[in-house]
N, CA, C and O of each residue as an XYZ file, in Angstrom:
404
protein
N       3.269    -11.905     16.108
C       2.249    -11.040     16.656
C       1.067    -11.890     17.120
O       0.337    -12.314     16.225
N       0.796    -12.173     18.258
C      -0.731    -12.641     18.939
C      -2.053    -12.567     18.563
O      -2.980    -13.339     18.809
N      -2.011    -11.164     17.707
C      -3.436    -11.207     17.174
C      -3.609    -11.523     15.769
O      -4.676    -11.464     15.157
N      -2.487    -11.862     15.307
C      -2.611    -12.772     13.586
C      -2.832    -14.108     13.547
O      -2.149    -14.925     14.165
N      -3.447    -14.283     13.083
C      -4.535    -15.604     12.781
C      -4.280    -16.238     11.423
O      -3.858    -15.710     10.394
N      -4.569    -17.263     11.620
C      -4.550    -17.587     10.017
C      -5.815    -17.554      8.970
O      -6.811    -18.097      9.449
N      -5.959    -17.127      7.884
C      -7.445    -16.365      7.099
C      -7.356    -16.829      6.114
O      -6.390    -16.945      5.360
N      -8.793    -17.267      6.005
C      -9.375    -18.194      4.431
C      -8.956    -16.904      3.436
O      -8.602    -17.217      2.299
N      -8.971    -15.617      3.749
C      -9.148    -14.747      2.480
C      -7.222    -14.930      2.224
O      -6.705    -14.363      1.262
N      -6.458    -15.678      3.103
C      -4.860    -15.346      2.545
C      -4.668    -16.795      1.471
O      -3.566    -16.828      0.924
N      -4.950    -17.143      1.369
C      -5.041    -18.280      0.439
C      -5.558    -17.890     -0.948
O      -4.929    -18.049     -1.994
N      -6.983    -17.272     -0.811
C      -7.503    -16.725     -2.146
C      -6.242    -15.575     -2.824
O      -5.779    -15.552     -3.965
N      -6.024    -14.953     -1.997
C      -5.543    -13.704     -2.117
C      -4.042    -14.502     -2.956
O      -3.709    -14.180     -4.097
N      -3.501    -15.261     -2.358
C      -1.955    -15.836     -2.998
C      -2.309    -16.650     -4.245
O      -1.363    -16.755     -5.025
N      -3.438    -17.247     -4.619
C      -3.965    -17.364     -5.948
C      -3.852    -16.943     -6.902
O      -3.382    -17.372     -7.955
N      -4.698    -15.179     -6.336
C      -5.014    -14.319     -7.045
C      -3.933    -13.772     -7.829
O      -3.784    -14.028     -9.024
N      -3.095    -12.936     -7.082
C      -1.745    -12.944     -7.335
C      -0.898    -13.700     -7.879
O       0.235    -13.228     -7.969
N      -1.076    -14.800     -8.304
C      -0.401    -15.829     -9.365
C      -1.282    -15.412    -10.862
O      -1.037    -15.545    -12.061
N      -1.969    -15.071    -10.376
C      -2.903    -15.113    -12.064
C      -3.313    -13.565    -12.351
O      -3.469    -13.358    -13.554
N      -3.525    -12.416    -11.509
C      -3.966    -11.098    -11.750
C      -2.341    -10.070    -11.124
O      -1.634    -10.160    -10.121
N      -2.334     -9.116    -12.411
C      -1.533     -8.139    -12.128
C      -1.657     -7.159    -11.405
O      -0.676     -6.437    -11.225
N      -3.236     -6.788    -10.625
C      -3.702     -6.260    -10.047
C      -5.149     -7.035     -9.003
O      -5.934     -7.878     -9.436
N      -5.154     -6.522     -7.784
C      -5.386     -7.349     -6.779
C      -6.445     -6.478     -6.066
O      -6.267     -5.363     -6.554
N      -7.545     -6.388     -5.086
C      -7.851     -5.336     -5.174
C      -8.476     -6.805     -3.580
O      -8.719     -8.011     -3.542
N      -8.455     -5.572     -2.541
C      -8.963     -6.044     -1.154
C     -10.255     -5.046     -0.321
O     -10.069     -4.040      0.365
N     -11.453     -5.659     -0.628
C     -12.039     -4.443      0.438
C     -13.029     -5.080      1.328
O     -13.615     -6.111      1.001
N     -13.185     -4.583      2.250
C     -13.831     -4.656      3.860
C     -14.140     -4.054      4.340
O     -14.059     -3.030      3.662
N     -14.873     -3.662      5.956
C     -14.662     -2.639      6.919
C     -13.801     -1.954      7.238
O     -12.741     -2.450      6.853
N     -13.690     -1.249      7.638
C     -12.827     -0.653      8.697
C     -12.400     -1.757      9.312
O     -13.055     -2.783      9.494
N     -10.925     -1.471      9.742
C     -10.427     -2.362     11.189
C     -10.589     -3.918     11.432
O     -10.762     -4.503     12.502
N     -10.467     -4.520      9.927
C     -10.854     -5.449      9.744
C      -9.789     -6.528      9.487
O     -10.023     -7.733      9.393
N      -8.231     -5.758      9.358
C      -7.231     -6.417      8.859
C      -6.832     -6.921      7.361
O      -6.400     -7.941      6.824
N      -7.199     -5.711      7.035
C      -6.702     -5.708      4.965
C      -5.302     -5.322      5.223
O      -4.455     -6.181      4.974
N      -4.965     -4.346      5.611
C      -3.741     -3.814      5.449
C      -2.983     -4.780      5.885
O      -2.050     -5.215      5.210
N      -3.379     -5.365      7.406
C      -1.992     -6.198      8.092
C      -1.984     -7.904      6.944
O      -0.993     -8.512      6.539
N      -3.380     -8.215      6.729
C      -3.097     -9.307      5.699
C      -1.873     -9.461      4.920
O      -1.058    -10.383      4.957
N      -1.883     -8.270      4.121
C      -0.784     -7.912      3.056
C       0.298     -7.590      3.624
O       1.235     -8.386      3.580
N       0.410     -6.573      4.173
C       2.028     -6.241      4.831
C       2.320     -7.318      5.748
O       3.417     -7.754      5.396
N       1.845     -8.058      6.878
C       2.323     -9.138      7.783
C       2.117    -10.364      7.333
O       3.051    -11.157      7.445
N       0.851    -10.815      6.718
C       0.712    -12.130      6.245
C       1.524    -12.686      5.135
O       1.999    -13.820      5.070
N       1.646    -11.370      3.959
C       1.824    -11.809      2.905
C       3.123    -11.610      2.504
O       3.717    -12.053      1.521
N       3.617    -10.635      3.701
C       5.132     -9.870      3.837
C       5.467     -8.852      2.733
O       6.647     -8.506      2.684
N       4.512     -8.253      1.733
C       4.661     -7.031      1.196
C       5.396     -6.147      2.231
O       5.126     -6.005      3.424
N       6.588     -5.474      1.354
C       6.944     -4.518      2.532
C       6.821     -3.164      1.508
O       6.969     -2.055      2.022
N       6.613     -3.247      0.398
C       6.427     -1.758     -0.469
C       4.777     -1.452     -0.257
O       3.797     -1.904     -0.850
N       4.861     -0.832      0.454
C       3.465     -0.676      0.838
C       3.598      0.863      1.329
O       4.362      1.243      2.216
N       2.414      1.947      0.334
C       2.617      3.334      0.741
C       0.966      3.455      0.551
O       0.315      2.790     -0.255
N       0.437      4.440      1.461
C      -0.587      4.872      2.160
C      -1.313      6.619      1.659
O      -0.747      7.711      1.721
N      -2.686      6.298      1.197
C      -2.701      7.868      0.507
C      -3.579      8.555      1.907
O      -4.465      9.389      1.720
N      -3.250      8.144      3.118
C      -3.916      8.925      3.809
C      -3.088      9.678      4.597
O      -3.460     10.292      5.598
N      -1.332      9.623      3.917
C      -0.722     10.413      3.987
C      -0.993     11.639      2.738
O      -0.925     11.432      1.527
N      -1.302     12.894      3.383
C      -1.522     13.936      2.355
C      -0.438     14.385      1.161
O      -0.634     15.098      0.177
N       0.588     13.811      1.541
C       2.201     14.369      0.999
C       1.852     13.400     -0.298
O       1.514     13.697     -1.444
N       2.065     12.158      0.325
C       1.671     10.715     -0.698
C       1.504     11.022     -1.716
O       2.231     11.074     -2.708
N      -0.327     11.444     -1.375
C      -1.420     11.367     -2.419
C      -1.286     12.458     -3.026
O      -1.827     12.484     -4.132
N      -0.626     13.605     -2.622
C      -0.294     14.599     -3.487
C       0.566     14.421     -4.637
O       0.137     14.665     -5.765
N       1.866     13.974     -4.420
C       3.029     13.281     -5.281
C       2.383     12.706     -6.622
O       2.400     12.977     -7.823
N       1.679     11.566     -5.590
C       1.032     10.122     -6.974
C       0.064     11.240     -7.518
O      -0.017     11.163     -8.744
N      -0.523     12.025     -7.102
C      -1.817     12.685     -8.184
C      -0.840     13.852     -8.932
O      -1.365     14.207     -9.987
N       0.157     14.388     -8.723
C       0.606     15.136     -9.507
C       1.853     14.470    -10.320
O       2.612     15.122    -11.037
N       1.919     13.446    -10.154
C       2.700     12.342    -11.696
C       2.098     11.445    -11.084
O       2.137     11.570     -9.860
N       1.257     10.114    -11.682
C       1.101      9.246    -11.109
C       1.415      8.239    -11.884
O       0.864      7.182    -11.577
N       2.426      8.205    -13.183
C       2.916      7.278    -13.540
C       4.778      7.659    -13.047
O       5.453      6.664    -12.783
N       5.208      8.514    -12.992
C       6.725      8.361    -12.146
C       5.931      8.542    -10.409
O       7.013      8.486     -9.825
N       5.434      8.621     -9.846
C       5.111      7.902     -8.608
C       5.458      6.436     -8.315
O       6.231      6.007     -7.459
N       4.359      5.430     -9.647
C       4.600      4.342     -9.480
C       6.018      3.538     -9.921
O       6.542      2.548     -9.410
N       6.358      4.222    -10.880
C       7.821      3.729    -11.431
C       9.191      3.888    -10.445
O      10.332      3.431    -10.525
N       8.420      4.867     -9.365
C      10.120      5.017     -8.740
C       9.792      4.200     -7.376
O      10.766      3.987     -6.654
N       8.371      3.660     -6.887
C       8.154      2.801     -5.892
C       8.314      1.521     -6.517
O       9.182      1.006     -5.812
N       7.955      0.528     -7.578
C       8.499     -0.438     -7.774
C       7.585     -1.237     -7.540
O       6.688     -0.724     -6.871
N       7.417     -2.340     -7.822
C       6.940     -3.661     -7.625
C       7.069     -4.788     -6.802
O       8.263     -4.780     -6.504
N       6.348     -6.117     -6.056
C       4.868     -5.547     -5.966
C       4.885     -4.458     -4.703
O       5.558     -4.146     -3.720
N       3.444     -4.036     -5.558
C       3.232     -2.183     -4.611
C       1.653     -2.564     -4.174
O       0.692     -3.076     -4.749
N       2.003     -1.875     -2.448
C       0.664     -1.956     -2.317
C       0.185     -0.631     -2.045
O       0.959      0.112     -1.441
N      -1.197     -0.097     -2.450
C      -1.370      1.034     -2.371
C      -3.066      1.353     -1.350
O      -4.234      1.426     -1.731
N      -2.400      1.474      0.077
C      -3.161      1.632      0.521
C      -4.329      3.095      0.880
O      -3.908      4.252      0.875
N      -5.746      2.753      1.158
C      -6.579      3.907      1.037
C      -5.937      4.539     -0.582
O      -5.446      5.623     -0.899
N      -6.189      3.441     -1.249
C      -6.282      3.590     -3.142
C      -7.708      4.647     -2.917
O      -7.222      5.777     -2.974
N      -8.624      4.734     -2.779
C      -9.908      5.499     -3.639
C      -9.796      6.882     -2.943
O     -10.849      7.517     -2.879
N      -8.609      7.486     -2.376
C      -8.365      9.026     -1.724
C      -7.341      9.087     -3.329
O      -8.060      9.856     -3.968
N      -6.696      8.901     -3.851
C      -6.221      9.230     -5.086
C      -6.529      8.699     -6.103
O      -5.602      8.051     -6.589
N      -8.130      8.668     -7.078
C      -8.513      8.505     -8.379
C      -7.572      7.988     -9.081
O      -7.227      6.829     -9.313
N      -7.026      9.492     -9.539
C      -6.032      9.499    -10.509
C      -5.031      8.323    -10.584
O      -4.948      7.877    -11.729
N      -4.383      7.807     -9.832
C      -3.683      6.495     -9.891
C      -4.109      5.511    -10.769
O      -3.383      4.946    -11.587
N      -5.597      5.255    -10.549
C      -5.964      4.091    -11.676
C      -5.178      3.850    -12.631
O      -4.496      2.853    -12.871
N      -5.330      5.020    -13.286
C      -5.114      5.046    -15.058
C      -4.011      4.994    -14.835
O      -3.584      4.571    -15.909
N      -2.626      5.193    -13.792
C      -1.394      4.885    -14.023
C      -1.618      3.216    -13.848
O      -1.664      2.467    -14.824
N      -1.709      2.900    -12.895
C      -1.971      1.316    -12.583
C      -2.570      0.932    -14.164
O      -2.038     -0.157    -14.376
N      -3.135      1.161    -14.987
C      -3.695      0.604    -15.818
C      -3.169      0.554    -16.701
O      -3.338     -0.470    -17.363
N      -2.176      1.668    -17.264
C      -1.365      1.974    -18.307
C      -0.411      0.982    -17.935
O      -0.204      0.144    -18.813
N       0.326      0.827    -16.708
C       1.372      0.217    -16.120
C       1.197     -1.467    -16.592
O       2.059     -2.177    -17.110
N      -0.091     -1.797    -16.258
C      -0.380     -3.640    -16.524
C      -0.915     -3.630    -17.879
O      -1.205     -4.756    -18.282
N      -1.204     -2.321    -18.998
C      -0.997     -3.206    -20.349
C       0.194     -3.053    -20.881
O       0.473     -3.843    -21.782
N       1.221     -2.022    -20.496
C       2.460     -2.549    -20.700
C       3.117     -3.507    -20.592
O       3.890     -3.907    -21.463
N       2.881     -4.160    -19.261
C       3.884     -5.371    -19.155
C       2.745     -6.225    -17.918
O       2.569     -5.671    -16.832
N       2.261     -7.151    -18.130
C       0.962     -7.721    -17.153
C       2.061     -9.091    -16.578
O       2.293    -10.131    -17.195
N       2.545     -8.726    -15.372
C       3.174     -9.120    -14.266
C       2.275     -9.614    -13.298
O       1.416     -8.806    -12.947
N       2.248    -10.727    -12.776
C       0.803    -11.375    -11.646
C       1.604    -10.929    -10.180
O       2.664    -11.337     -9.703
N       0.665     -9.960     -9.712
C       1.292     -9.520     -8.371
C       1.828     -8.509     -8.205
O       2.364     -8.140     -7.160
N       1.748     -7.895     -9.277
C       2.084     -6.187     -8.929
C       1.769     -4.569     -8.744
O       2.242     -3.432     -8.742
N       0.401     -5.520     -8.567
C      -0.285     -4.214     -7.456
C      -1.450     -4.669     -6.190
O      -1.916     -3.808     -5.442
């Protein structure tokens, strides 16, 4: 793709992910968080709560949400579904895996 570049933040970010079970990216708008991760970093489990269906699902179980998407998960427009946290949280003191969210 022509407009991917190479970015000081993809280096931190593949660090991070060696050492944190949870990863957390924020910016502007239109700034290239999402494509970082899905194109740079080649995450391909990557689901979106600004689909309404989504965020409905994960907020009405949001620990079998995450269990039947799998690992690593990226969960984009995270702060349209709260409720997820506490699955994400329950999820990494169970088993603290670097890179799986």
């Amino acid at each position: 793709m022509p407009h991917l570049r190479t970015r000081f933040a993809l280096i931190q970010l593949k660090k991070a992910a060696k050492l944190w079970p949870v990863v957390g990216i924020l910016g502007p708008r239109q700034s290239g968080k999402s494509t970082l991760v899905r194109d740079l970093l080649g995450i391909s489990k990557v689901v979106t709560f600004d689909d309404f269906e989504t965020r409905e699902e994960a907020d009405h179980s949001p620990g079998t949400f995450l269990a039947r998407q799998g690992t690593p998960l990226v969960v984009d427009e995270v702060q349209k579904g709260p409720r997820i946290f506490d699955a994400i949280k329950l999820a990494v003191d169970r088993k603290k895996i670097p890179g799986s969210y």
